[in-house]
Each structure stands twice: as structure tokens, then as C-alpha cells.
N, C-alpha and C positions, 0 to 999 in steps of 0.2 A: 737726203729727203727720206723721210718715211714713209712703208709703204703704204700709208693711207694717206699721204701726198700723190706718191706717185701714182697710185689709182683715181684720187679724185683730178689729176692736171690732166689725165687723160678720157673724164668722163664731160658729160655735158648736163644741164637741167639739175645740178646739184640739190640735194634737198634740204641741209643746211649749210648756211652762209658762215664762209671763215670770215673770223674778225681779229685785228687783235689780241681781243683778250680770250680767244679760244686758241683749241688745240685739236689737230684732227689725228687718230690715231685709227689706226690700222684693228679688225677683232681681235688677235692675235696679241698683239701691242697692250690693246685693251684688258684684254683678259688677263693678260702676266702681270700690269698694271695692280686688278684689285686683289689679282690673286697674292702677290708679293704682300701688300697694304691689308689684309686678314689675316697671313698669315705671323704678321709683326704684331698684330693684337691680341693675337694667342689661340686663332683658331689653327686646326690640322689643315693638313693637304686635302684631304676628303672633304669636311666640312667649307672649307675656302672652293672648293671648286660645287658643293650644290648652291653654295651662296653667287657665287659668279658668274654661274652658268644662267640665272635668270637677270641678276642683274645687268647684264650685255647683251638679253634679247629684249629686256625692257627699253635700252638705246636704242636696238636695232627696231623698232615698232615706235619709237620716235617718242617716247617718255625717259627725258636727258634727266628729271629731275628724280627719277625710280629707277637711275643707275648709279652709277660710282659712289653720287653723293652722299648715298644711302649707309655706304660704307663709315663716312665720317660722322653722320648719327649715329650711328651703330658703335662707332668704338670712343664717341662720350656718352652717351644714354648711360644712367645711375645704377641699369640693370646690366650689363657688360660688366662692371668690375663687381661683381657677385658673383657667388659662387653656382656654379651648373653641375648639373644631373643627368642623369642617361636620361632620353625620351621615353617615357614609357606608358604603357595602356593602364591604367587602375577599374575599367568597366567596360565589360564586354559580352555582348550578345551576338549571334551569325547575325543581326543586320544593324548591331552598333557599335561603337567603340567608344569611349572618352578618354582622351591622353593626357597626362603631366608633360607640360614642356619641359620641364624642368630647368625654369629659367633660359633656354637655349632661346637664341635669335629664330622670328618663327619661320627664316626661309628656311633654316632648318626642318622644324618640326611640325611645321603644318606641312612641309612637303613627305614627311613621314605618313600623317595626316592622310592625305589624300590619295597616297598610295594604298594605304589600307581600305577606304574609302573606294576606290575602284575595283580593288582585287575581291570585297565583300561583294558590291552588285555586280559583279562579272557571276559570282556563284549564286547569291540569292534572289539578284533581280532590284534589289534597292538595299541602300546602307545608310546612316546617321552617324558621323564623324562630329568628335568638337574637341575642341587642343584649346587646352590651357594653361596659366605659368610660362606665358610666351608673351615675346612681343615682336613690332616689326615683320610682318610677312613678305612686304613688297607689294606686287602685283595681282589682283585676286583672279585677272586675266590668263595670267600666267599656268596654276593651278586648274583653272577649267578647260581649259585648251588641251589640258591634257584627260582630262575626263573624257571632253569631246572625242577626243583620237580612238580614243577606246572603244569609243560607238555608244557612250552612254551619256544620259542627260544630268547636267549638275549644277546647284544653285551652290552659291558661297557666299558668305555671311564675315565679316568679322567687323565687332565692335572692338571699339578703343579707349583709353582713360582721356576724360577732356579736352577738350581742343575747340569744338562749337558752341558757338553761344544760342540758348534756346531762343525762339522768338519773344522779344519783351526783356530780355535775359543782360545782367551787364557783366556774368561769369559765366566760362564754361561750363557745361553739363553732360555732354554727348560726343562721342568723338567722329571722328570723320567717315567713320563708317562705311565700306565699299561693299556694293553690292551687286553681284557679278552670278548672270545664266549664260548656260555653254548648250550648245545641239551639234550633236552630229551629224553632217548631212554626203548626199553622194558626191558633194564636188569637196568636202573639207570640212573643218570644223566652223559653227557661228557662235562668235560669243560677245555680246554684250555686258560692259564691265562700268560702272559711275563711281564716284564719289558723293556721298550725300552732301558733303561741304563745298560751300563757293569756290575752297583751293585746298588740294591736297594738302600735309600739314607737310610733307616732303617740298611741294614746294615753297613756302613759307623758308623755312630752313633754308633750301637753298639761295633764295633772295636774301635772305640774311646773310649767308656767307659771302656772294658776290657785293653784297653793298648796293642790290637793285630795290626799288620803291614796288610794293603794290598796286593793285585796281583799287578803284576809292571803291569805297564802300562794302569794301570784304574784309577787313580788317579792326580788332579793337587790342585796346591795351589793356594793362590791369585793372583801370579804373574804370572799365568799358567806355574809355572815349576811344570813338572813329580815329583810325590813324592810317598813313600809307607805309611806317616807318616798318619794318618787316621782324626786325629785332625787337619792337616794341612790342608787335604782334605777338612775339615767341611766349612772351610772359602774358597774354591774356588769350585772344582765339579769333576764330573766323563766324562768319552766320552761315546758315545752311544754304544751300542754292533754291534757287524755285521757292524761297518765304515759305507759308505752311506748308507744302507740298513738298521740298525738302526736309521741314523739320519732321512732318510724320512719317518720313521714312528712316529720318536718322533715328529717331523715338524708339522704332519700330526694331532697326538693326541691333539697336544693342541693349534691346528686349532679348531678340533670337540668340545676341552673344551668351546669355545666361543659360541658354540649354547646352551652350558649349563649356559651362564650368567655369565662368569668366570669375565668381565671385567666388570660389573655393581656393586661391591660393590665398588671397591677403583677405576677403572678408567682406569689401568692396564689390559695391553691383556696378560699377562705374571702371570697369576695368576691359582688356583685353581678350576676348574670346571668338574663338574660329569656327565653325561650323559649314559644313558640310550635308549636304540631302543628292544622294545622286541616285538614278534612275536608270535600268534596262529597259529602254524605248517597249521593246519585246514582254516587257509584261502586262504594257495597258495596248500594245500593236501587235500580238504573237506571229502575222504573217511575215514581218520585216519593213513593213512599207515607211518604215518613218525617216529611214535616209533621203531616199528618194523623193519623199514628200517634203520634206525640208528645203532639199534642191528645188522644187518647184516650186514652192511660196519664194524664196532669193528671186530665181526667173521672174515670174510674175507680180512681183514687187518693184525691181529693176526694169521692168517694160512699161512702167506705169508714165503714161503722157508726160513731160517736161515743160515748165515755164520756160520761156524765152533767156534764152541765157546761159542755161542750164545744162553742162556737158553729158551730167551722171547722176542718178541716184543710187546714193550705195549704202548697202549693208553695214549694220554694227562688224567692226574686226577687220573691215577690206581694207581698209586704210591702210593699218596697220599690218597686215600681212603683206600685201601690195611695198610698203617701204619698208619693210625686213629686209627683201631680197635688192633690195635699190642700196640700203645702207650697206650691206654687204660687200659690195663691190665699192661703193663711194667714201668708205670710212665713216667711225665718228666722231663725232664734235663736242667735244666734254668744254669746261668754264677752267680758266690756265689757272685760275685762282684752287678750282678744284683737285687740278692734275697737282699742280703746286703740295697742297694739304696730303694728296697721300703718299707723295713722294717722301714725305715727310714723315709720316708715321713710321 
């Protein structure tokens, strides 16, 4: 038995269901898993563990399809067998940066990204980060959460090359677009993180790979007909969520991507770009109150009267932090067709 067997025979209220066609694996397990499966596509040791190190709290926060999977995009995507470049800064000011991905996967180099992005408004009080000549970041949750820890406030941006279909639209035009605020607060970090698309385009993909059908009516094919077929999806795209109210924020994201330099590698305004705006609470707060105060809007949010029924109102991110620490001990649950695939690589 594995120990992510053996901890889940012994736990209770499981949070995913073993089935068949899964596979529950231990973090450990997990982690050697994608780390072996990156480093067979020709990334280093180092590079294989900042990619895996988010990849495996993306499971453990319960997004199965912005883990491992991720890895199998990654090493067919057109831009993987190209050639890469060191990450590096081409424009910089004390409160901005702009980076060359250089081609690199952007858990890479948006995580480069963001690190400068903190270390700038730790010293100036606010910074402007955008990484471009990347793709793929993962989770934009991910990167704020760590702003947040910081004690600073941070918005993140990253557009993408098509995937959505505009409204009225029977091609794509806009890509899936996440867009994700982080705050610090005195009990922890809060971050709220969306997708402007009705479905990740990760999960798409991964429905494709398992041979699972769609929600009706988030899906088209090349010829913009309606389809549930996931694979058919892959060659046309999805619609935005919330109709115009997702479309004008998708619109909007990867507008923002162009001040991250989205269109300075190929030339294309319809491309990949990161951006980052992070803020020292302390400079629009200089006493410090804004931890504190953040804690107390959570409070007073969560005491707010309950419909009948109702066990809990909760905060963007509690979910998800809340089963971090439950997956940890319960193991995870990846798709055996998945575990299969990188065994494989």
C-alpha cells in the first residue's frame, strides 16, 4: 500500500473519492512523480522543483486539473521544443521591471517575476512587474498568496493567446484570462483568484485526455458549433463566464497583458503577458492598520445572518487553505490515465 493509501484507510470524510480510474498518491509520491516527468523533458533539478513545488499545492487546494496535468501540456505545447534563454529584465525602474521570459515555462519566470515584484515594494512601497516570451504560469493564486505573506497587497493579470470566444464570436479572440487580488490580513493571507472563461483551458485538456464530455454550452469547435466533445473543443474554444460581464473582463485582462509586453516577442497583441501591481498597505495606511482591518471585515463578513440551511459563509481562499491541510494527510487523487502519461515521458 502506498502511503497515501495508507493515510487515507486510516482517515475519515475523505475529500476525494477513489475510483478506479484514479490514483491516490502520497505528496512525496507526488512530488518525485512530476519531478522525475520534468526532468525527462529537459528541465534541471532546480527548475523541475519551482515548477512542482506549485504544481502539488495546486492539488493540495483541490485544482487536480492545475497539477500534474499541467506537466503533459507543457512538454507538448509548440513552445517546449524551442529553444530558451536565461529570464531576464530588458526595463527597469525602482518601481518597475519588464522581463524577457525567454521562452521559459512561465512557472518559471513569472515566479522570477514576482519575486522582484515583492522585493521592489518591500523597498519603494509599490512596484509594476510584466514577464513576457512566456507561457503557462499555472495558478495566479499561487503567486499572490505569496505577495500576501509579505504583508503586501497584489493584483495579477495574465493574458493569453486564444482560447475564448467573444460574444457573437464563432473564433476565438481572448484567452482565458485569470485574474487574481491577494491582502494581507492579521489571521493570514486573502486571495481571491477567477478565470474569466466558463472553464479553464487546463481543464479542457485534461477532459480531453481522460475521454470525459463537457457542460453543454461552454464549448465550441472550429466551426464555432456547440459541442460537448472536449477534443473538439481543443481546436476551437470556450465563451466567457457571466456573458458580457465575463467578456468585458476577459477584454479588459488582456488589454492589461500588453503593458506586461505581451506583444513584443512575436508582434501579436493576442498573446501571453503577466503583470503584476503590488502595493505596501503602509503607504496609502502608514499606521499599519490594514492587517488588522482586513481581519475584521473576514469577521464581520462571516457573522453575517445565514439562510436556513446554511452551515458557513466563507471567504475567497478558505476553501482552499482549509483542504490543503486535509489533502496533506489524505493523499492525492490524480486521473490513472494521467499518472499513466507521465510515467511515461
Amino acid at each position: 500500500m502506498s502511503d497515501a493509501a495508507t493515510l487515507a484507510a486510516g482517515a475519515k470524510g475523505l475529500l476525494d473519492a477513489d475510483t478506479p480510474d484514479s490514483v491516490r498518491l502520497g505528496v512525496t509520491e507526488a512530488t518525485e512523480l512530476g519531478a522525475r516527468a520534468l526532468r525527462n523533458i529537459g528541465y534541471s533539478d532546480e527548475e523541475a522543483k519551482i515548477i512542482v513545488d506549485q504544481l502539488i499545492d495546486n492539488a493540495l487546494c483541490g485544482y487536480r486539473f492545475a497539477s500534474l496535468p499541467r506537466i503533459l501540456a507543457i512538454a507538448t505545447d509548440a513552445k517546449t521544443r524551442k529553444a530558451r534563454q536565461p529570464v531576464r529584465i530588458v526595463h527597469e525602474t525602482p518601481l518597475s521591471a519588464l522581463i524577457d521570459g525567454g521562452n521559459n515555462v512561465g512557472y518559471i519566470s513569472v515566479y522570477r517575476g514576482v519575486r522582484i515584484a515583492i522585493e521592489k515594494a518591500q523597498l519603494s512601497g509599490f512596484a509594476s512587474v510584466g514577464i513576457y516570451n512566456s507561457y503557462y504560469s499555472g495558478r495566479n493564486a499561487y503567486f499572490v498568496e505569496m505577495i500576501a505573506k509579505a504583508g503586501l497587497v497584489g493584483i495579477h493579470v495574465a493574458s493569453a493567446q486564444p482560447r475564448v470566444l467573444p460574444i457573437g464570436g464563432a473564433r476565438p479572440a481572448l484567452g482565458t484570462n485569470p485574474i487574481c487580488v491577494g491582502f494581507p490580513s492579521a489571521n493570514g493571507p486573502v486571495v481571491f483568484d477567477m478565470g474569466t472563461a466558463a472553464l479553464m483551458w487546463g481543464e479542457v485538456m485534461l477532459h480531453a485526455h481522460i475521454g470525459k464530455e463537457l457542460p453543454e454550452g461552454i464549448g465550441f469547435d472550429a466551426q464555432g458549433n456547440p459541442t460537448r466533445d472536449a477534443k473538439a473543443v481543443l481546436e476551437g474554444g470556450v465563451v466567457p463566464f457571466g456573458d458580457h460581464k465575463g467578456y468585458g473582463l476577459s477584454f479588459t485582462a488582456q488589454a492589461l497583458g500588453l503593458l506586461a509586453g505581451a506583444a513584443l516577442a512575436t508582434g501579436k497583441v493576442q498573446d501571453y503577458g503577466f503583470l503584476f501591481l503590488v502595493l505596501d498597505p503602509k503607504l496609502m495606511l502608514p499606521g499599519g492598520e490594514f492587517p488588522a482591518q482586513m481581519a475584521e471585515l473576514v469577521a464581520k463578513v462571516k457573522a453575517t445572518p445565514r439562510r436556513p440551511g446554511v452551515d458557513e459563509i466563507r471567504i475567497p481562499s478558505e476553501r482552499a487553505y482549509r483542504e490543503r491541510e486535509q489533502r496533506r494527510k489524505q493523499g492525492l487523487v490524480f486521473d490513472r490515465k494521467v499518472v499513466d502519461s507521465l510515467n511515461a515521458l
